[in-house]
C-alpha positions as CSV (number, residue, x, y, z in Angstrom):
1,X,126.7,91.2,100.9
2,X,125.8,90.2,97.3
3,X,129.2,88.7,96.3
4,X,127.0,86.5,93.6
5,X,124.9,89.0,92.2
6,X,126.8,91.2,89.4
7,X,126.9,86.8,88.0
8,X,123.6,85.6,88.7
9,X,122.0,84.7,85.8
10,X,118.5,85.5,85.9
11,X,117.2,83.6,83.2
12,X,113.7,81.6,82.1
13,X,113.7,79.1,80.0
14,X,111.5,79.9,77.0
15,X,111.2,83.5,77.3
16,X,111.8,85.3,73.7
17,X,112.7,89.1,72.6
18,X,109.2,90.3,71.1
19,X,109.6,92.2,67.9
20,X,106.3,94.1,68.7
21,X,108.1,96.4,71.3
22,X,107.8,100.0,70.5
23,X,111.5,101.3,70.0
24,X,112.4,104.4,72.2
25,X,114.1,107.6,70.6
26,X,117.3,107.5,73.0
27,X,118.6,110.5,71.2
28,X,121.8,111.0,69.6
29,X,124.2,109.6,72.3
30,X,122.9,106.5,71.8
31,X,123.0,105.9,67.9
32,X,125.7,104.0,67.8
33,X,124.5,101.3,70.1
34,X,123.7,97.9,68.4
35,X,121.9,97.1,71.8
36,X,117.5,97.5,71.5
37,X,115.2,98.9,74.4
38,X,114.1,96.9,76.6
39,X,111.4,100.0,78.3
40,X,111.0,102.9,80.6
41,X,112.2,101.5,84.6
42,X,110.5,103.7,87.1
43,X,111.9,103.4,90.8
44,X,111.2,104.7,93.9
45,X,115.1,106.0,95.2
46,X,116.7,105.7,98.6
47,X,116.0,109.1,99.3
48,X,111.9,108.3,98.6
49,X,112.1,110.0,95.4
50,X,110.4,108.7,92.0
51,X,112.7,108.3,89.1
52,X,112.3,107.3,85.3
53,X,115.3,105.8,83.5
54,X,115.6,104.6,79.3
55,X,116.8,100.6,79.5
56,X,118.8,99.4,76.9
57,X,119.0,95.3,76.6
58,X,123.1,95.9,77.4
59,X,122.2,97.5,80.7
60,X,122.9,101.2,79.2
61,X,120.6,103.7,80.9
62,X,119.6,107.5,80.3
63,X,120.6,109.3,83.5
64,X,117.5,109.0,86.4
65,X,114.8,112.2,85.7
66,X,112.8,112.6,88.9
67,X,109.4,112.8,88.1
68,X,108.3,112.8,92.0
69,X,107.6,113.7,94.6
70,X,104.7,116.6,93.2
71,X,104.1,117.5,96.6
72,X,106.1,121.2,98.1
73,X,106.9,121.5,101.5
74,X,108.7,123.6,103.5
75,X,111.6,123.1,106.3
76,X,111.5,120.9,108.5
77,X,108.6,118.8,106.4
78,X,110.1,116.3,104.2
79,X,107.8,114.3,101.6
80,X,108.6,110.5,100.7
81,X,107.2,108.3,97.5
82,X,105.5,104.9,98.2
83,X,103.2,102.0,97.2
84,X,103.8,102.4,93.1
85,X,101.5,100.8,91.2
86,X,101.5,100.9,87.9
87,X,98.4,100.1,85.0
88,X,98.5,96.6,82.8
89,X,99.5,98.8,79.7
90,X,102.4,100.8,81.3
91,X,100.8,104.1,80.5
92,X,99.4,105.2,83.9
93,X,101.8,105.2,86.8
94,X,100.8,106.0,90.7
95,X,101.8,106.7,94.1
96,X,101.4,107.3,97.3
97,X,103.0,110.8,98.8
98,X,103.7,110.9,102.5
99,X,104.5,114.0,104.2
100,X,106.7,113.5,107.6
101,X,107.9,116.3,110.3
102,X,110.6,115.9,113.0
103,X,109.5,113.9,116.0
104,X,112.0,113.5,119.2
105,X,110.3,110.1,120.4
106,X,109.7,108.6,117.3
107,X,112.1,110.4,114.6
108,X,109.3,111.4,112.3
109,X,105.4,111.8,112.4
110,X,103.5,111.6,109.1
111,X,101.5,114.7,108.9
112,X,99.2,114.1,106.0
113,X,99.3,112.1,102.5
114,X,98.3,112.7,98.9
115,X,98.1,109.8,95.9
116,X,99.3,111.3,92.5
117,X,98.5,109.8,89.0
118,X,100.6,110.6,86.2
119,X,100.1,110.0,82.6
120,X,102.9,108.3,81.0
121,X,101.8,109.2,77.5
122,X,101.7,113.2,78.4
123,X,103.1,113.9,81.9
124,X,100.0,115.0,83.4
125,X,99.5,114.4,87.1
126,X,97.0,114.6,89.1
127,X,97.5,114.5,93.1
128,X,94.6,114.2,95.9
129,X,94.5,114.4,99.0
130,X,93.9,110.8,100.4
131,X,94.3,108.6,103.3
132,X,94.4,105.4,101.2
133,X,96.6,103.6,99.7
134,X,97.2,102.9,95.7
135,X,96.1,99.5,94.7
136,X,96.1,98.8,91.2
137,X,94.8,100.1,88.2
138,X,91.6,99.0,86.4
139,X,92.1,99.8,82.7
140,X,93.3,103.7,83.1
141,X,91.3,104.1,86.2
142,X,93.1,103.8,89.7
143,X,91.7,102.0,92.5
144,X,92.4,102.8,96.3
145,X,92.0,100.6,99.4
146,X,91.3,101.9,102.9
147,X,88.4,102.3,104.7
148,X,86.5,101.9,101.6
149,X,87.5,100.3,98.2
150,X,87.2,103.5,95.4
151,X,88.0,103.9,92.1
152,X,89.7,107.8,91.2
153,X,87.4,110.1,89.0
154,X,89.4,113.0,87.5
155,X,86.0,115.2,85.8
156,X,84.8,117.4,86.9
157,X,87.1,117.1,89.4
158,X,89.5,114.7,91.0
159,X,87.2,112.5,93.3
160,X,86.9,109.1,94.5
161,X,83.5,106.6,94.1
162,X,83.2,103.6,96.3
163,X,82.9,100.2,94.8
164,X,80.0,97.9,95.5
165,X,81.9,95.4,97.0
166,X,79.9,94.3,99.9
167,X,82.4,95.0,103.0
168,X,85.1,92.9,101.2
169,X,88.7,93.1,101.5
170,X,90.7,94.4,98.1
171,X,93.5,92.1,97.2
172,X,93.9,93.5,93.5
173,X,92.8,95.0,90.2
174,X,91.3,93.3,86.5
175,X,90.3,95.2,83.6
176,X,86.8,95.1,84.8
177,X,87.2,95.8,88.6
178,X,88.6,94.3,91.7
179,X,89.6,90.8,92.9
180,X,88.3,90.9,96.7
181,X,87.9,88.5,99.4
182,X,84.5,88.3,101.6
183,X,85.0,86.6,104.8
184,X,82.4,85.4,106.7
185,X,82.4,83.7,110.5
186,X,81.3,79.5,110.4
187,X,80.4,79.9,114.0
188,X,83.3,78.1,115.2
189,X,85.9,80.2,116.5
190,X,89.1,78.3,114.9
191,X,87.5,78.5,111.7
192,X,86.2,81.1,108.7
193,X,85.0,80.8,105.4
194,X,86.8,83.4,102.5
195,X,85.6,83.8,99.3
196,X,87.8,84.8,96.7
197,X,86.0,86.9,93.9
198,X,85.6,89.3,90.9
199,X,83.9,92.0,91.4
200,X,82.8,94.3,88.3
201,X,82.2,98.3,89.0
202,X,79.1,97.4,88.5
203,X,78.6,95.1,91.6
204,X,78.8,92.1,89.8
205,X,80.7,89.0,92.0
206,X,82.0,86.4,90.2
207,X,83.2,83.4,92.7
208,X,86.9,81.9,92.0
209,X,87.0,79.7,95.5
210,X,85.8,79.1,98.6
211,X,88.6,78.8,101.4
212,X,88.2,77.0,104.7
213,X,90.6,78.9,106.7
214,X,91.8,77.7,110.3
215,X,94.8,78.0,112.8
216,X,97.2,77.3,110.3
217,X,97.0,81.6,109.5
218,X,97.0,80.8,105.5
219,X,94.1,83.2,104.8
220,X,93.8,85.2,101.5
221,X,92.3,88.5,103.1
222,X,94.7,91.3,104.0
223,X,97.2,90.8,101.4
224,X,98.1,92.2,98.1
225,X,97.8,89.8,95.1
226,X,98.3,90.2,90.8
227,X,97.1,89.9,87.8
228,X,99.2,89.3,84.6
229,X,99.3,92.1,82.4
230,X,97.5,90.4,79.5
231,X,95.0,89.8,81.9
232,X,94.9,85.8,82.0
233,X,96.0,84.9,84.9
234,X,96.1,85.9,88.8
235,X,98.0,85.1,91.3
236,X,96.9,84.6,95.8
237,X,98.9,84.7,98.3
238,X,97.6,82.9,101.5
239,X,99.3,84.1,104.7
240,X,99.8,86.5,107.4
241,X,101.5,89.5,107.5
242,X,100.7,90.6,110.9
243,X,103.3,92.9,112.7
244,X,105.3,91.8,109.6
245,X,106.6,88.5,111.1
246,X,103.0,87.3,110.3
247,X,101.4,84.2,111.9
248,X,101.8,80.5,111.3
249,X,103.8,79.1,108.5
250,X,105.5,80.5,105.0
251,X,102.7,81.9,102.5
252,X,101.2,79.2,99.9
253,X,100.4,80.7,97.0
254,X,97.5,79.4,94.2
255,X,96.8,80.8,90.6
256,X,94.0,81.2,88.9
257,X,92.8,81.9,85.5
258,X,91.0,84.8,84.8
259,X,88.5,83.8,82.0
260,X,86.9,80.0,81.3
261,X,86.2,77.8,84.4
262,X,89.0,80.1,86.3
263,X,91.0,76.8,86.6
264,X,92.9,76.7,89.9
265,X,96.6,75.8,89.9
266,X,98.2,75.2,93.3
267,X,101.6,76.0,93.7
268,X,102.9,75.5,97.4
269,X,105.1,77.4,99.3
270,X,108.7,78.0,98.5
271,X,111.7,76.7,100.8
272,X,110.7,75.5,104.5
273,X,107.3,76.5,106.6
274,X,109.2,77.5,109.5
275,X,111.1,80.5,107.3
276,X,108.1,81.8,107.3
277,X,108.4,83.4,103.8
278,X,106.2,86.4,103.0
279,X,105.1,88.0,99.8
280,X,106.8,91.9,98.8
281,X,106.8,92.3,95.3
282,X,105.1,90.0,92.6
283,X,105.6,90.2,88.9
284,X,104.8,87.9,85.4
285,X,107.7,87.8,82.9
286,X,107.5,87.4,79.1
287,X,104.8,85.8,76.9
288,X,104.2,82.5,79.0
289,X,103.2,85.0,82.1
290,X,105.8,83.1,84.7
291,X,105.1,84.5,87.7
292,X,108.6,86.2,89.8
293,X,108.0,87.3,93.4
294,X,110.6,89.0,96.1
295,X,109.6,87.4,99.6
296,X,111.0,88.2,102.7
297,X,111.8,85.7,105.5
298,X,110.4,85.9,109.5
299,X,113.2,87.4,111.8
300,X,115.5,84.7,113.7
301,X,118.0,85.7,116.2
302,X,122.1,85.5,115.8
303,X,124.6,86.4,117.6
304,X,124.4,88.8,120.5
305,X,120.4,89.1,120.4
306,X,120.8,90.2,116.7
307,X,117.9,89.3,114.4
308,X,118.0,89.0,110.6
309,X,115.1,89.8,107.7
310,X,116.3,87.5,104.4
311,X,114.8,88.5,101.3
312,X,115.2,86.5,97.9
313,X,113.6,86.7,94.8
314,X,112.4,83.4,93.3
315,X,110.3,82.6,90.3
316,X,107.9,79.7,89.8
317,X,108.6,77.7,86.1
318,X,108.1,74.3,84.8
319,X,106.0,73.2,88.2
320,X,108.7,73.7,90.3
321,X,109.9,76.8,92.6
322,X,113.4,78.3,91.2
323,X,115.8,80.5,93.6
324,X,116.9,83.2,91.4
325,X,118.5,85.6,93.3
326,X,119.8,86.0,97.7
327,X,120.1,89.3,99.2
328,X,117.2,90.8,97.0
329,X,113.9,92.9,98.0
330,X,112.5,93.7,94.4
331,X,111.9,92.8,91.0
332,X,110.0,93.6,87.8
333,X,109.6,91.8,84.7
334,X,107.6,92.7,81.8
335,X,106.4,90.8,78.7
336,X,109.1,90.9,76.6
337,X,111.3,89.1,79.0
338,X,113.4,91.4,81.1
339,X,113.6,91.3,84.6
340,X,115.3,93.8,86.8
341,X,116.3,92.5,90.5
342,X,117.1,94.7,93.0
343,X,120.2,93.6,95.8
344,X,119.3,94.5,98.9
345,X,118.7,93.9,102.3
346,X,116.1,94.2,105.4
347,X,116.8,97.0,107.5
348,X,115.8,97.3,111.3
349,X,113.4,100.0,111.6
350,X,114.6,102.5,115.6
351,X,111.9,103.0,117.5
352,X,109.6,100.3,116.3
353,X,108.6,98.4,119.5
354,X,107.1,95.6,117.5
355,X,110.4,94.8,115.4
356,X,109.8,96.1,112.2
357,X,111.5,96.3,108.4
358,X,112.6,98.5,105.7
359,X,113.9,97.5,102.2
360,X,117.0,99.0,101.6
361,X,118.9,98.9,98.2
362,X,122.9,97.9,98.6
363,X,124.2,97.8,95.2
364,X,123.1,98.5,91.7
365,X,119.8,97.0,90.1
366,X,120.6,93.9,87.4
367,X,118.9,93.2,84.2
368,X,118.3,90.1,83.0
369,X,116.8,89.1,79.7
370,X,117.2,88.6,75.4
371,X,121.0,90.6,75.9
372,X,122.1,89.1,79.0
373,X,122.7,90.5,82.1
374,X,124.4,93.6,83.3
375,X,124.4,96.2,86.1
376,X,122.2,99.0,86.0
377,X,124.3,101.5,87.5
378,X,122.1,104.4,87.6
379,X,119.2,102.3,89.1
380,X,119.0,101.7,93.2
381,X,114.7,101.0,94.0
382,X,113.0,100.2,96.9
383,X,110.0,99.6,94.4
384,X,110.5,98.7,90.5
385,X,108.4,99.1,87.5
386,X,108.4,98.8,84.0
387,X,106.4,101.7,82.6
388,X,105.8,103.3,79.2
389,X,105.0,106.5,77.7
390,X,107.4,109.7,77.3
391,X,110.6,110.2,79.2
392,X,111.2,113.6,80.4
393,X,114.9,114.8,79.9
394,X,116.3,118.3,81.3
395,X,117.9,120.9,79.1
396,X,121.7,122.1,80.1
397,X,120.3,125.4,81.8
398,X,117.9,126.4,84.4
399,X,118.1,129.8,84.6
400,X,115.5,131.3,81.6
401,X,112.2,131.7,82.5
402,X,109.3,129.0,81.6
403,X,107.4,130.3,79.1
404,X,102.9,129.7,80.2
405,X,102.4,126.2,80.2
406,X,98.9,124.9,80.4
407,X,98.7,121.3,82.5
408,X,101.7,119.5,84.0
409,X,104.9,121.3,83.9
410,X,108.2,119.5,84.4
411,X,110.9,121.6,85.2
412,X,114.6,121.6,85.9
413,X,114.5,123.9,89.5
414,X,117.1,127.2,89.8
415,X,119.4,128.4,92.5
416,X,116.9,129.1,94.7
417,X,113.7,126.8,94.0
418,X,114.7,123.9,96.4
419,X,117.2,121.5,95.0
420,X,119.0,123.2,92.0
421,X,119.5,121.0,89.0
422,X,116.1,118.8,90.2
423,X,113.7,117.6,87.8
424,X,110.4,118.6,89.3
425,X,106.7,117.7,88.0
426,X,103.8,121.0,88.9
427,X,99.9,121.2,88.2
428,X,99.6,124.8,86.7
429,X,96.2,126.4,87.4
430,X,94.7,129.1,85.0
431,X,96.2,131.9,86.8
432,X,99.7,130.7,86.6
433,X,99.9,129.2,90.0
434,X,101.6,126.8,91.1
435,X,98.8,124.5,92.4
436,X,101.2,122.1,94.1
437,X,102.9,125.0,96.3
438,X,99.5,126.1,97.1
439,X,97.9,122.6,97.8
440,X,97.5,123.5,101.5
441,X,95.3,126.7,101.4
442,X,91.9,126.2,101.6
443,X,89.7,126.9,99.1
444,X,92.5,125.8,96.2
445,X,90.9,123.9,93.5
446,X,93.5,121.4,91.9
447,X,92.0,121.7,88.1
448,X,94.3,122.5,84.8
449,X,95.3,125.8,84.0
450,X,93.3,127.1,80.4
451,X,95.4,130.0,79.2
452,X,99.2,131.0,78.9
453,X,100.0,133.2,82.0
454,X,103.5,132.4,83.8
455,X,103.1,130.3,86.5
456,X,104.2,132.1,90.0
457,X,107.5,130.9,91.7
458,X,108.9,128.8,88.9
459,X,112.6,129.2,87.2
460,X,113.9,126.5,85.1
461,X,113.4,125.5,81.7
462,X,110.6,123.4,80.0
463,X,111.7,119.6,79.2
464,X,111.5,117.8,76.3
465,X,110.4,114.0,76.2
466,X,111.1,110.8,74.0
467,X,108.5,108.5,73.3
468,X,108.4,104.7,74.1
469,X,105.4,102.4,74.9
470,X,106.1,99.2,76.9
471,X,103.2,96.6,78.3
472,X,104.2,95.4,81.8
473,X,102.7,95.5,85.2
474,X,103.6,95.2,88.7
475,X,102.0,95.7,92.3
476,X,103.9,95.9,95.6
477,X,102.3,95.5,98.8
478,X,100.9,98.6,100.8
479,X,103.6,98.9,103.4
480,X,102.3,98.9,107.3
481,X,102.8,102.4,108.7
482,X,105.5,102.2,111.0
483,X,106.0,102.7,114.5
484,X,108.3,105.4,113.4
485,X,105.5,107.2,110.9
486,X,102.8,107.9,113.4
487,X,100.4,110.4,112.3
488,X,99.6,113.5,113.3
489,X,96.3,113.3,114.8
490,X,95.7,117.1,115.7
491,X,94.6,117.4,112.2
492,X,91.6,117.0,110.2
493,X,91.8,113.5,108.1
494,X,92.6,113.9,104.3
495,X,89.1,114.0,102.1
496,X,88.8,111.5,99.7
């Protein structure tokens, strides 16, 4: 239960409203608000949809537009949005898209998985098929991890290019490549050597540290760090996330910064070594770049053989670690000083041998900042972030017929076309097809369409957008697949 939630006050010292925010055209219901915006919240739902909501600083919101998933399956398949990532600027937003069918052993199998890319600015997406997973974006471009570190190329046609970065281990993105961590044996079998680097597309490394990493399990590979958004500073996670309990004590974390000497700045762990406190969700609020991150605890036992997962979400300020919220499992903040926490707790995942986790959302997301706090009561997210760009918003009806549209069509779906009422995002090929409906056929080349022809299976009517640029940036760590999620292996792997 989050009894103290709806009056935590989730405030940092220092943090001031910037008058260089972009305002948002909120339309006429909203006129007579005295409140500002405070940005565009994208959130991935309880369902595993993608949603966009307008954020006023009193906690007023547009109602949610579902912008994802792109991805159209049939019965019994069902498709779930993960791993959101979203660019230092707020104008490029991606995601991971899983495809799942029944399973009687494990409940569901993933099948196969695409990453999408959407334009904030004009609603264009762009979905591949892929078998990575989103890590960060690099100016406008996105980077994946996997089996290889690649950044996504959209001309002449969406495609990935491997990085040169020397059989290293991704841990985030910078404007001018990754931040990676090379690993290399000592010879002793109870100790390694990491080193934590920038790497430039160009192949460039530039060395921020050299860890000496032993028993004690606080390595710096195999987890997902960030950057600030203003690109100054960075901040490293060293732990173990293995089977998610992980191994040895709670996480330390260091920062860096990103330009000069890259002056280290060691910051501890929070709360006890033995809660074994592991990163989810790290974030930098307003101008000062505080860093805010969600952690989640080790499982301990209870009563009758229970266990329990603890998430909070603390922030480090004034050289000191600050609790700022129990019960939570995300959080975003962006530059101008709002943070949105999300109540929650750690669900037990069936079927998972291993003891694994879910995040699951129990009560409306809160917003902190320059107009206090409030509920956002059309806002439950596994996965937060700040984004800018244009807001799609329906029309009343969605019955007419869409008139040719040439790109990415949003749409409000008809009796009929899935979920009626739905706001749904479709690539539209130059013969009016619906590219996403067809992604499966072989041969299909995902491309945009170049004349006006109607596209084939699609009622509804076009949507309009309002237009809104916010700077923030966020990066949640690639979730395991679960015990629960095993793939399909009777079928070819997704090209890259």
């Amino acid at each position: 239960m989050i009894s103290s939630m709806r009056s935590l006050r989730l405030l940092v010292p220092g943090l001031l409203f910037s008058t260089s925010s972009v305002f948002l055209s909120f339309g006429p219901a909203w006129a007579a608000s005295t409140a500002v915006p405070a940005g565009h919240l994208a959130f991935i739902t309880p369902r595993g949809a993608l949603d966009v909501v307008a954020v006023l600083s009193d906690g007023t919101t547009t109602d949610p537009v579902q912008i994802a998933p792109v991805t159209t399956v049939a019965a019994p398949l069902n498709v779930v949005v993960t791993d959101l990532v979203v660019s230092a600027d707020g104008s490029w937003l991606a995601w991971a898209e899983e495809v799942f069918k029944p399973d009687p052993t494990y409940g569901k199998v993933e099948v196969r998985q695409r990453i999408a890319v959407r334009n904030m600015t004009t609603g264009a997406t762009t979905a591949i098929n892929s078998d990575a997973a989103p890590l960060g974006f690099s100016g406008s471009q996105l980077v994946v991890e996997g089996a290889r570190t690649a950044r996504l190329v959209t001309n002449p046609s969406p495609h990935f290019v491997s990085l040169h970065e020397g059989n290293a281990f991704p841990v985030a993105t910078y404007a001018g490549g990754v931040v990676d961590v090379r690993s290399k044996s000592t010879g002793r079998g109870d100790l390694d050597t990491e080193q934590l680097r920038l790497t430039s597309f160009s192949g460039h490394h530039t060395v921020l540290h050299t860890y000496q990493v032993g028993l004690d399990y606080r390595a710096v590979t195999a987890n997902i760090d960030a950057v600030s958004p203003d690109g100054k500073e960075l901040l490293v996670e060293r732990g173990n996330h293995q089977d998610f309990d992980g191994l040895g004590p709670s996480s330390l974390f260091d920062e860096y910064a990103m330009s000069g000497g890259h002056e280290r700045r060691e910051l501890g762990e929070y709360g006890t070594k033995a809660a074994k406190w592991r990163l989810v969700d790290a974030t930098f609020v307003g101008t000062q770049d505080t860093p805010w991150m969600a952690l989640h605890s080790g499982y301990t036992k209870v009563a009758n053989n229970d266990v329990v997962v603890r998430g909070v979400v603390v922030s480090f300020t004034g050289g000191r670690w600050k609790l700022q919220a129990r019960d939570a499992i995300a959080v975003a903040g962006n530059p101008d000083g709002y943070v949105v926490v999300q109540p929650g707790t750690w669900r037990e995942v069936k079927n998972a041998p291993d003891g694994e986790y879910d995040a699951v959302p129990s009560a409306p997301a809160v917003l902190d900042g320059p107009g206090g706090t409030h509920d956002l009561t059309s806002v439950e997210g596994s996965q937060l972030a700040w984004v800018g760009g244009a807001l799609p918003t329906a029309t009343p009806s969605a019955h007419a017929a869409v008139a040719g549209v040439v790109g990415s069509l949003a749409y409000v779906a008809a009796a009929g076309q899935g979920a009626a009422g739905q706001v749904d995002v479709v690539q539209v090929g130059a013969d009016g097809l619906d590219l996403d409906a067809a992604a499966d056929r072989p041969g299909v080349h995902r491309s945009w369409a170049a004349d006006h022809q109607q596209p084939d299976g699609l009622l509804g009517r076009q949507v309009a957008g309002m237009a809104g640029v916010l700077a923030a940036h966020r990066l949640h760590r690639r979730r395991p697949r679960r015990h629960d999620e095993r793939r399909d292996d009777s079928r070819p792997e997704g090209r890259w």
